[in-house]
Residue, then its C-alpha position, 0 to 999 in steps of 0.5 A: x541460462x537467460x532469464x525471462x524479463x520482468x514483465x512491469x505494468x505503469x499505471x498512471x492518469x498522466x500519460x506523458x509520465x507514464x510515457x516517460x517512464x516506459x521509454x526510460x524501462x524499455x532501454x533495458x534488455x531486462x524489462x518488458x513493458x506489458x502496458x501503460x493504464x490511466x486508472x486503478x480500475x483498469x490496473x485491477x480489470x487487465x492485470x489478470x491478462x497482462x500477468x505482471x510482475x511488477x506494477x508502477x502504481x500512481x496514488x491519485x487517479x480518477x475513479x479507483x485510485x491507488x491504494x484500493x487498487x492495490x488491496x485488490x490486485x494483491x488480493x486476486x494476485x498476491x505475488x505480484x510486486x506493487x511500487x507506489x510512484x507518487x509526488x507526495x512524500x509525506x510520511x501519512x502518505x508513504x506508510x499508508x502505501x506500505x500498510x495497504x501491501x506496497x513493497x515500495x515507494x518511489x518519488x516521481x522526481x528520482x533519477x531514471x536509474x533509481x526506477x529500475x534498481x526500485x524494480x530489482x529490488x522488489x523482484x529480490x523479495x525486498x522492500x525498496x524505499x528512495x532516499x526521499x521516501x525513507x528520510x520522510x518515514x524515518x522520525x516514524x520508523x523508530x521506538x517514537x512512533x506512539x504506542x495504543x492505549x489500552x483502551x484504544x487496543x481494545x477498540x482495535x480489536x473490536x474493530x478488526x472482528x468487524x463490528x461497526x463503531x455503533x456496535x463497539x459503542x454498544x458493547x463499551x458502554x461510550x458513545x459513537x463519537x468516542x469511538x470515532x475519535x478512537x478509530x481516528x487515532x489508532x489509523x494515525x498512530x499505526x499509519x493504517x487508512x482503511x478497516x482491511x488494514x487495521x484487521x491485517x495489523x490485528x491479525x498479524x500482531x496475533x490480536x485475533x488468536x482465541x478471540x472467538x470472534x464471531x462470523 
């Protein structure tokens, strides 16, 4: 019984790596490349014609760049699989890609070997991070990462319900810019970048259950 090949999308602004990285891939008998694109707007308006199964997503590209492209893509295709491809290894960077859906992160410098077993990981179910990647997040993985205040938990979820800051200033009784810092805060602590994240995280750490939050 053969096996469709993975159908994998390489969107990036730089053509010669997304070249590269398509003359690499088609070696396999596995994979088919179903498009190179050179921005994340592109990656949303033609992933629903090209049906990949796998996206090489770069982070920074003109117009809508990676992460928002990816909270799209996954929002109109859920099962597709997104990996992150950048040059930036910081861990700001990594587990912000992670947060916004990512099943994994690859850096630009790996051996050509390493995109394809990044591929085939993913396509597994499973979350594939490059030796890079994983030593950069490793400090933040463990019992070190800071845990929220109280009362920062409490912003989280006012937050998460979809108030704006002015209106959980209001209802704490603290000014706007007290609940900006605290905004600031919990995104760095939790390694979360945009609202959509933090109402995710509420949401799957059962936050919202019984809040009653209003529509």
């Amino acid at each position: 019984m053969t096996h469709e090949p993975v159908r994998v999308l390489i969107v990036d602004d730089h053509p010669m790596v997304a070249e590269g990285i398509q003359s690499i891939l088609e070696s396999y008998d596995d994979i088919e490349v179903v498009g190179t694109l050179g921005n994340g707007q592109e990656a949303v308006d033609q992933t629903g014609t090209l049906k990949p199964d796998v996206i090489l997503m770069d982070l920074n590209m003109p117009g809508l760049g990676g992460l928002s492209a990816t909270e799209i893509l996954l929002e109109r295709a859920p099962d597709t699989r997104i990996l992150i491809l950048s040059m930036h290894d910081s861990p700001e960077y990594i587990s912000t890609a992670l947060s916004h859906g990512a099943m994994g992160y690859v850096l630009k410098d790996v051996p050509t070997d390493e995109i394809k077993q990044a591929i085939d990981t993913v396509m597994d179910g499973q979350r594939y991070l490059c030796t890079g990647a994983k030593g950069s997040l490793e400090p933040k993985d463990g019992t070190t990462r800071e845990a929220l205040t109280g009362r920062e938990q409490t912003i989280l979820l006012q937050l998460a319900q979809g108030k704006s800051n002015k209106e959980v200033a209001i209802a704490l009784d603290i000014s706007v810019r007290t609940v900006e810092t605290h905004r600031k805060n919990i995104k760095r602590k939790l390694g979360i970048s945009s609202t959509a994240g933090l109402t995710r995280y509420a949401m799957e750490h059962g936050m919202l259950q019984g809040t009653g939050a209003p529509l």
